[in-house]
N, C-alpha and C positions, 0 to 999 in steps of 0.2 A: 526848541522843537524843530526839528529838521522839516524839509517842504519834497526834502527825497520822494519822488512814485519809488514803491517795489514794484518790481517786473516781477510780475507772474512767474511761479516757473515750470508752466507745465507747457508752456513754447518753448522753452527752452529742449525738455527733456521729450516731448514728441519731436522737434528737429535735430537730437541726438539719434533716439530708435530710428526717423526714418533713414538716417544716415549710414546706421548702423547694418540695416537692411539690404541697402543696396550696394555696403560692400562684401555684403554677404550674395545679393542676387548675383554681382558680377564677378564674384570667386566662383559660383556655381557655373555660370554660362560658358567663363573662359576653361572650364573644367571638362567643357564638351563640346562637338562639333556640329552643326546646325545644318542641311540643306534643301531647298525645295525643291521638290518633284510633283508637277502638278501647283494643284490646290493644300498639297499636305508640308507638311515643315516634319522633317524628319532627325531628332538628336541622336549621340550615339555616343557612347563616355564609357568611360569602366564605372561598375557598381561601386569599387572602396577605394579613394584616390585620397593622398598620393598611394599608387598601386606598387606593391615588395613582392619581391618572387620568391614564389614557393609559399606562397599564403593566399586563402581563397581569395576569389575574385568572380570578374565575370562581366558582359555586356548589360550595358543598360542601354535599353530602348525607347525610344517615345517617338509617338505620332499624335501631329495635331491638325487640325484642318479649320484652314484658315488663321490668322492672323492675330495679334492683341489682345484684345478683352472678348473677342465674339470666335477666338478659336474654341475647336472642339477634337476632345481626345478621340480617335478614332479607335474601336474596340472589334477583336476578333478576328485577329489577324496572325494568331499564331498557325495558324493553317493554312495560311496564303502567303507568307514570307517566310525565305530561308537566310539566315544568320552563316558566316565561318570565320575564322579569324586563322588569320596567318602572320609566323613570323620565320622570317630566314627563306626558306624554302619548303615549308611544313606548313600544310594545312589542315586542319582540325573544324569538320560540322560543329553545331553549336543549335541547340534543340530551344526555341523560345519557348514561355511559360508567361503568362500572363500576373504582373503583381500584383499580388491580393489588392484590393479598395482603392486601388492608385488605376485610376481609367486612360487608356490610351499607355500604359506604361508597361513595357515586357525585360524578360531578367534571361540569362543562359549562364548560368554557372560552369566556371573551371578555373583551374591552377595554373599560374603562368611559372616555367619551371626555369625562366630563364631574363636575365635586366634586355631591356633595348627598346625596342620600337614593334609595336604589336600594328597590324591589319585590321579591322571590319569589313564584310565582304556583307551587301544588304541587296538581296534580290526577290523575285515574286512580283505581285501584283498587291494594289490597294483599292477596292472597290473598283478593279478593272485598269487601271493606272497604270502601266508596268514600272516597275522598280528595278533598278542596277545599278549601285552607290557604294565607292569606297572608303572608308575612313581610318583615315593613317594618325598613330599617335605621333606627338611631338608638342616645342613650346606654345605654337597658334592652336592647337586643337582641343588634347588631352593629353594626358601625362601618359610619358612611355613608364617600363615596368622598371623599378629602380634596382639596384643590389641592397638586401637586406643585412649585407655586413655592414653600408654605412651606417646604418640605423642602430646597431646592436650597442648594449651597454651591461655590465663591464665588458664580459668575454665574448671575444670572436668567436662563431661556430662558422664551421664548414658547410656549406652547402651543400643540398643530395648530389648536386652533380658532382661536385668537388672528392668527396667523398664516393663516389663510384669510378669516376676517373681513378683516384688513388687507388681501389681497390682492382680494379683495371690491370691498372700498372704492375700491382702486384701481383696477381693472377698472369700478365706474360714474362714476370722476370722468373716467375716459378714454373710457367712452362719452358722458359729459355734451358733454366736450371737441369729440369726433367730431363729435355732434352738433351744438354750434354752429360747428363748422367748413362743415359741410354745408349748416346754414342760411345762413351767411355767402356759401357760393358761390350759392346756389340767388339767393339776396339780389341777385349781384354779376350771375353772368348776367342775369337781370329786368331791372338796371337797364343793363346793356349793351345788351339789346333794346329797352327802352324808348330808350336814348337814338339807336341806330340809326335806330329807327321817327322818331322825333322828325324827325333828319338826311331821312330818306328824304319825311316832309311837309314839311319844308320845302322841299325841292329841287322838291317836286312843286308847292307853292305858287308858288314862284319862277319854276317851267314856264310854267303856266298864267298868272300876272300878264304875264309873256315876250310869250306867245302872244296875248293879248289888245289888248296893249299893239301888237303887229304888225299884227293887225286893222285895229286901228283908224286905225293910220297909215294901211293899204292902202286902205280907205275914204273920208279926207282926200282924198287925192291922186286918188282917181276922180273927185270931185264937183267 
């Protein structure tokens, strides 16, 4: 008979979940941007990350006031703070909404139509606090917006912009075309009229030598 103890294994498998947990909490945290203003700790991430362009999205918001286990989600604040998000040179308002049963937690829906590095513009007041906070994507913060070709399986699709570009292109190779078609008429009448005109002095030259030429016979014959 063996003297073996069994170890328990429910230490085991609670020091698995909590492990499990906290590389879940710090995929979460490193997945967003944290700053305090005041008393409040303020996050700011995209709603679906990793975030593809040209698929919904949008700002996710939290406010909490104070610290660890005795913070408190601060509520009702979609009327007192204004949200934008900027990328390149384009900026875009961004209307906060409160998430249902998620307190202290606010949403702004949109489509990012383009990969890189997106903006958070977060200004207003919080119970009198003013607020003016920026949050730029990247590796330390949150994820910029990726290209959804890399992601695609089997077939590559084009992107709307890809796809309007192209049609772009199209649309001034067919006005180039127009155009020289328009010049070529414009060209073709010109020289139509020119050659009419041409036709119309000669016949007039031809008139008048005629005419001359009759003169002068009628003049012979008088003398």
């Amino acid at each position: 008979m063996s003297n073996r103890r069994r170890i328990p294994a429910w230490p085991l498998i609670g020091a698995t979940v909590a492990l499990i947990a906290l590389v879940l909490t710090v995929g979460l945290a490193s997945a967003h941007e944290h700053k305090t203003v005041g008393d409040y700790t303020l996050t700011v991430g995209f709603l679906n990350e990793p975030s593809i362009d040209e698929q919904p999205n949008g700002l996710d918001f939290r406010v909490a006031q104070g610290t660890g286990d005795s913070a408190k989600p601060v509520e009702g604040l979609a009327s007192t703070i204004k949200a934008e998000v900027k990328f390149g040179g384009q900026t875009m308002p961004l209307t906060l909404s409160p998430v249902f049963n998620v307190p202290g937690s606010y949403k702004a829906n949109f489509i990012p139509t383009a990969p890189g590095t997106y903006t958070f513009h977060i200004s207003g007041t919080i119970n009198n606090t003013p607020v003016d906070e920026t949050f730029v994507s990247g590796p330390d913060t949150f994820s910029d917006v990726e290209d959804a070709s890399a992601m695609q399986f089997p077939t590559k699709v084009d992107s709307v912009a890809a796809v309007s570009q192209t049609a772009h292109d199209a649309g001034d190779t067919a006005d180039s075309a127009r155009l020289f078609g328009i010049i070529g008429i414009v060209v073709g009448v010109l020289g139509l009229i020119a050659g009419i005109a041409g036709m119309m002095m000669a016949r007039g030259s031809r008139a008048n030598a005629s005419v001359a030429e009759d003169r002068g016979e009628m003049g012979s014959t008088t003398t």
